[in-house]
C-alpha positions in Angstrom: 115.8 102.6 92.7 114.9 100.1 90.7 117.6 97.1 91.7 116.4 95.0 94.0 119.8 94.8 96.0 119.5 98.9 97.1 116.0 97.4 98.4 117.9 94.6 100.2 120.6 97.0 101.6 117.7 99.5 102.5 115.6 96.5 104.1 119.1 95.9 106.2 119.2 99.3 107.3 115.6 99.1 108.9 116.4 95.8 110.6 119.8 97.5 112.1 117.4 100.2 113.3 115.1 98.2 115.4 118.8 96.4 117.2 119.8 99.8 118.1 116.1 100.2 119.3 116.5 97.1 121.5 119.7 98.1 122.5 118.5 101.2 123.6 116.0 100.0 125.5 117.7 97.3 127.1 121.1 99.6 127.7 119.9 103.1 128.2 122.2 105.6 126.6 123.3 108.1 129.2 122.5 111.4 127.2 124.1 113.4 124.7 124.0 112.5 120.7 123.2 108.9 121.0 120.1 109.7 123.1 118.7 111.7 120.7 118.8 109.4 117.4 118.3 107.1 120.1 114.8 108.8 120.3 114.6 109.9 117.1 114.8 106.6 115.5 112.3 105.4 118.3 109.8 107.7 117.4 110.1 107.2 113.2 110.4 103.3 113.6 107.1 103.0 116.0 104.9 106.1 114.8 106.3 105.6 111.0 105.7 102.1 110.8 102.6 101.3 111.7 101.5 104.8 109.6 102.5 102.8 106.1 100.1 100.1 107.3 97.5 102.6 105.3 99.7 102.0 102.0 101.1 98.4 102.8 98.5 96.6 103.4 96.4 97.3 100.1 99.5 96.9 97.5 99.9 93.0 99.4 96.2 92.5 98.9 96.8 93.5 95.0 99.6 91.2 95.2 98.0 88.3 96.3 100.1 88.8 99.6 98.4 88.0 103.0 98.0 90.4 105.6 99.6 89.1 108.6 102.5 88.9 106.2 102.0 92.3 105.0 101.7 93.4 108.7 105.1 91.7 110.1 106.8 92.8 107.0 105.6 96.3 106.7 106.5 96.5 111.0 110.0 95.6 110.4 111.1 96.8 107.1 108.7 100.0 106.6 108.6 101.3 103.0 111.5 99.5 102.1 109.6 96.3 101.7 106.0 97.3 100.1 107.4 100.3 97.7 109.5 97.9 95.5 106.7 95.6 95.8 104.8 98.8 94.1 107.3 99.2 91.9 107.4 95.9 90.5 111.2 96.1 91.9 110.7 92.6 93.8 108.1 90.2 94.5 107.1 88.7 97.6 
């Protein structure tokens, strides 16, 4: 947890998430398994997300980091880009 590059990986792993959202929405899966992370990754990404906002956004204010940067970045990485910023892992 504390190399930056599992942050990196992890911060890949949330942008791969929000293609299969966008792929989702723009071809549909037709039931079964795929609909259901489908939906399940949905739901984490756009309830989750804006939820950290609450933690984000005062750690970038500590940081010297502004908040329409801490917004975007918090939107499409989640915790994988303000808890190593916490952490001291990386900097912004």
């Amino acid at each position: 947890m504390k190399n930056p590059k599992f942050w990196n990986l992890m911060k890949a792993g949330s942008v791969l998430g929000w293609f299969f959202i966008f792929f989702g929405t723009f071809f549909p899966f037709e039931g079964g398994a795929m609909n259901i992370i489908w939906w399940c990754i949905l739901l984490g990404w756009g309830v989750g997300h804006p939820l950290e906002l609450m933690s984000s956004l005062p750690i970038a204010k500590d940081k010297g980091i502004s908040l329409q940067t801490a917004f975007v970045k918090t939107m499409i990485f989640g915790f994988t880009w303000w808890l190593p910023l916490k952490m001291g892992v990386t900097q912004d």
